[in-house]
C-alpha positions in Angstrom: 164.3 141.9 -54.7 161.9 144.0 -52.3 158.3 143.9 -52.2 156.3 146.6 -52.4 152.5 146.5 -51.4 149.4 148.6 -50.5 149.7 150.1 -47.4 153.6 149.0 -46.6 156.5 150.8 -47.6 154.3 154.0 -48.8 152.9 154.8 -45.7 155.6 156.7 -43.4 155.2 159.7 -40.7 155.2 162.8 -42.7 158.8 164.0 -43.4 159.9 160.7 -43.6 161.5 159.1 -46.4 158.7 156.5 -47.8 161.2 154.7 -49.6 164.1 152.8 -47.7 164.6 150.8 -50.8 163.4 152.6 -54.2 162.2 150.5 -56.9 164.6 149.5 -59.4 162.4 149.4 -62.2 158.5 151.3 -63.0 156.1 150.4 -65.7 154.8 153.8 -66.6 151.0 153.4 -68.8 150.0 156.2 -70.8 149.6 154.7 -74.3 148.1 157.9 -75.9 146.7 160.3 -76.7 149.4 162.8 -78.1 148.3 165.9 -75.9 148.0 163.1 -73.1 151.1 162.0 -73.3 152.3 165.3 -73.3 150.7 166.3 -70.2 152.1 162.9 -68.5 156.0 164.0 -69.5 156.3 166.4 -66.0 155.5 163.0 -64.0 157.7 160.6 -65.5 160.9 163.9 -64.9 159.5 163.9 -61.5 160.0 160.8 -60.6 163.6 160.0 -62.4 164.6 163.6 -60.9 163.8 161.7 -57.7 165.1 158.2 -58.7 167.9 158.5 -61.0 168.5 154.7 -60.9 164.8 153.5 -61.3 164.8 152.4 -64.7 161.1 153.4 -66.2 159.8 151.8 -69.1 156.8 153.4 -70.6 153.9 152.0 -72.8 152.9 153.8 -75.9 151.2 154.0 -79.0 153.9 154.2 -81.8 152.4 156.8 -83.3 153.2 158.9 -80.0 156.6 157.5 -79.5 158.8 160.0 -81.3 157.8 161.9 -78.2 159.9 160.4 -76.0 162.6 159.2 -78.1 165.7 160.5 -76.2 164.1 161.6 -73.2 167.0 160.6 -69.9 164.1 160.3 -67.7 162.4 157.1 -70.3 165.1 154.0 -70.0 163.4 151.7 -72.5 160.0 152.6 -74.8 157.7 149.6 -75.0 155.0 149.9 -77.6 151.5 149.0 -78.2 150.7 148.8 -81.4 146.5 149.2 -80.6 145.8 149.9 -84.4 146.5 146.2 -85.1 144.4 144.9 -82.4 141.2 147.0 -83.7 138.2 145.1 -85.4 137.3 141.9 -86.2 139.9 139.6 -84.9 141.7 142.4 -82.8 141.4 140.7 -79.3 142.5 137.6 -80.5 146.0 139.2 -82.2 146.2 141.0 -79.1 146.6 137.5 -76.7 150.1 137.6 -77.4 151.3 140.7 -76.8 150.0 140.9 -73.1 151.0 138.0 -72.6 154.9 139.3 -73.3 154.5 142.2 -70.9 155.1 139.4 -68.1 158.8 139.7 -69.4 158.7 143.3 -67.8 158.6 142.2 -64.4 158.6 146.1 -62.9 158.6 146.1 -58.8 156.0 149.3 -59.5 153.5 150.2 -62.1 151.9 153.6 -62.9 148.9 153.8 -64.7 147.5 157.2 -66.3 145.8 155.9 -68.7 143.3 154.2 -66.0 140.9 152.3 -68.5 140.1 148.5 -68.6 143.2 147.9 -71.1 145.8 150.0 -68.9 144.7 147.9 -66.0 145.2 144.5 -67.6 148.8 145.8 -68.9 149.7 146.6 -65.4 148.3 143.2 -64.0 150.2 141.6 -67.3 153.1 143.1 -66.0 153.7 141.3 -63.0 154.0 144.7 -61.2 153.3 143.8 -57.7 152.1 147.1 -57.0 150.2 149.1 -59.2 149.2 153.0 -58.8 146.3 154.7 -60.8 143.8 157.5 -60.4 141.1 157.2 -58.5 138.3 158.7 -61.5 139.5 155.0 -63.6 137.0 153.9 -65.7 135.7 150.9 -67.1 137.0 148.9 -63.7 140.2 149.5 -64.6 140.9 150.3 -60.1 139.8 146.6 -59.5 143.7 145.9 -61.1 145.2 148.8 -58.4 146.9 148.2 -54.7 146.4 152.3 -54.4 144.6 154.7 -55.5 145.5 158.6 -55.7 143.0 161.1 -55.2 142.5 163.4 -58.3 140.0 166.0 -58.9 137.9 166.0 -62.7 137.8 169.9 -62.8 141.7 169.8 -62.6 143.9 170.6 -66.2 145.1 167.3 -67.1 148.8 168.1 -65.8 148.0 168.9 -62.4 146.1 165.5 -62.4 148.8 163.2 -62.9 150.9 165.2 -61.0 149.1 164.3 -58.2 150.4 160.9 -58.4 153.7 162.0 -57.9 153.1 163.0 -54.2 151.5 159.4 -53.5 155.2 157.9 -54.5 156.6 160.1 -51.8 158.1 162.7 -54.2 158.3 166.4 -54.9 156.3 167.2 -58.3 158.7 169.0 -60.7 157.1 172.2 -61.1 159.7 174.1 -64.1 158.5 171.9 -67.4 159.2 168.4 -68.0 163.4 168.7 -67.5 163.6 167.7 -71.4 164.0 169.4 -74.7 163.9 167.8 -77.9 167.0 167.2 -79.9 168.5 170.5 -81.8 167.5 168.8 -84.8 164.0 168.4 -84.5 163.0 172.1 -84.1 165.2 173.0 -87.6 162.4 172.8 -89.7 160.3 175.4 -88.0 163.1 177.7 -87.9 163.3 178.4 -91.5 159.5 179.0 -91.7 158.0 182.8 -90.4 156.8 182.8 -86.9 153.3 181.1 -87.0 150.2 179.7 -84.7 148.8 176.8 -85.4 144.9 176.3 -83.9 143.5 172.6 -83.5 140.2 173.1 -82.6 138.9 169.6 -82.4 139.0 166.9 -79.8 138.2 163.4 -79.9 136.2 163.0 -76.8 132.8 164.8 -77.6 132.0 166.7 -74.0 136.0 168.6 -75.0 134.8 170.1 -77.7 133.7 173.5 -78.1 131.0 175.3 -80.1 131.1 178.0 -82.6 129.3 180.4 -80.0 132.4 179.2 -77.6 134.9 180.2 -79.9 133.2 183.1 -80.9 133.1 184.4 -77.8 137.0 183.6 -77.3 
């Protein structure tokens, strides 16, 4: 099975391929949010446009999982159930289910998610080498072997995209290469054309003010 490690097999002459021997198998991390999620689907069709025979397994919350339910670029869905592991007793119930991501055994991880518990699922993995973002928080990089320069004014897309050219690949530009089954837009079909506004985010400095939207 090849290795691959910080500094190694990633770094080539430019124009060169990076990647004499791609990795059969990625752990892709990016549990939630829904809208994060989302934004993450363009770098996982990237990288199986790239590497049709990498098999990527992805991490997510099962309330987000419908998402990628049928998506060719996702080869297994692997979830993390975080509501049971909240309150009292929560780190304790959750012991055992890092403890089964060793069973993963991925010759690459990606981590979007690039918080403290994204980190220990990538080191839990067995992934010998592990990419995240270089903005990580709560010391989630001390789990990395490299780390890809992002910017923090950048739209959440064009951030993890940015990880794509670290792996040696061209970002997909044109959408994530995937449409939902025909079935799952029929309900919205037999409804009149509508918008629907969300104007609420759960991480206080996203949300906006009255005068904000006013002025919208």
């Amino acid at each position: 099975m090849p290795s691959f490690r910080k500094n190694s097999r990633f770094a080539s002459p430019a124009g060169a391929d990076p990647f004499p021997v791609r990795p059969s198998s990625l752990l892709f991390i990016k549990p939630g949010s829904m809208g994060d999620v989302i934004h993450a689907l363009p770098v996982a069709s990237s990288i199986h446009n790239a590497w049709p025979g990498t098999k990527i397994t992805w991490i997510v919350d099962p309330r987000w999982e419908p998402l990628l339910r049928g998506n060719p670029a996702i080869n297994r869905i692997h979830l993390f159930p975080r509501e049971r592991f909240r309150g009292a007793g929560g780190f304790l119930r959750s012991i055992s289910w890092y403890r089964s991501l060793r069973k993963l055994q991925p010759e690459m991880a990606l981590d979007l998610q690039c918080l403290l518990r994204s980190g220990v699922m990538a080191s839990c993995s067995g992934a010998k080498t592990v990419f995240g973002l270089d903005d990580a928080r709560e010391g989630a990089g001390f789990f990395y072997t490299n780390k890809i320069r992002v910017r923090r004014d950048e739209h959440a897309v064009r951030r993890y995209l940015r990880s794509v050219p670290s792996l040696g690949i061209e970002p997909r530009r044109r959408g994530s290469g995937y449409s939902p089954p025909e079935n799952h837009a029929v309900p919205f079909r037999r409804r009149p054309p509508t918008s629907c506004f969300i104007p609420f985010r759960a991480v206080p400095e996203s949300r906006w003010t009255l005068l904000q939207f006013a002025n919208l």
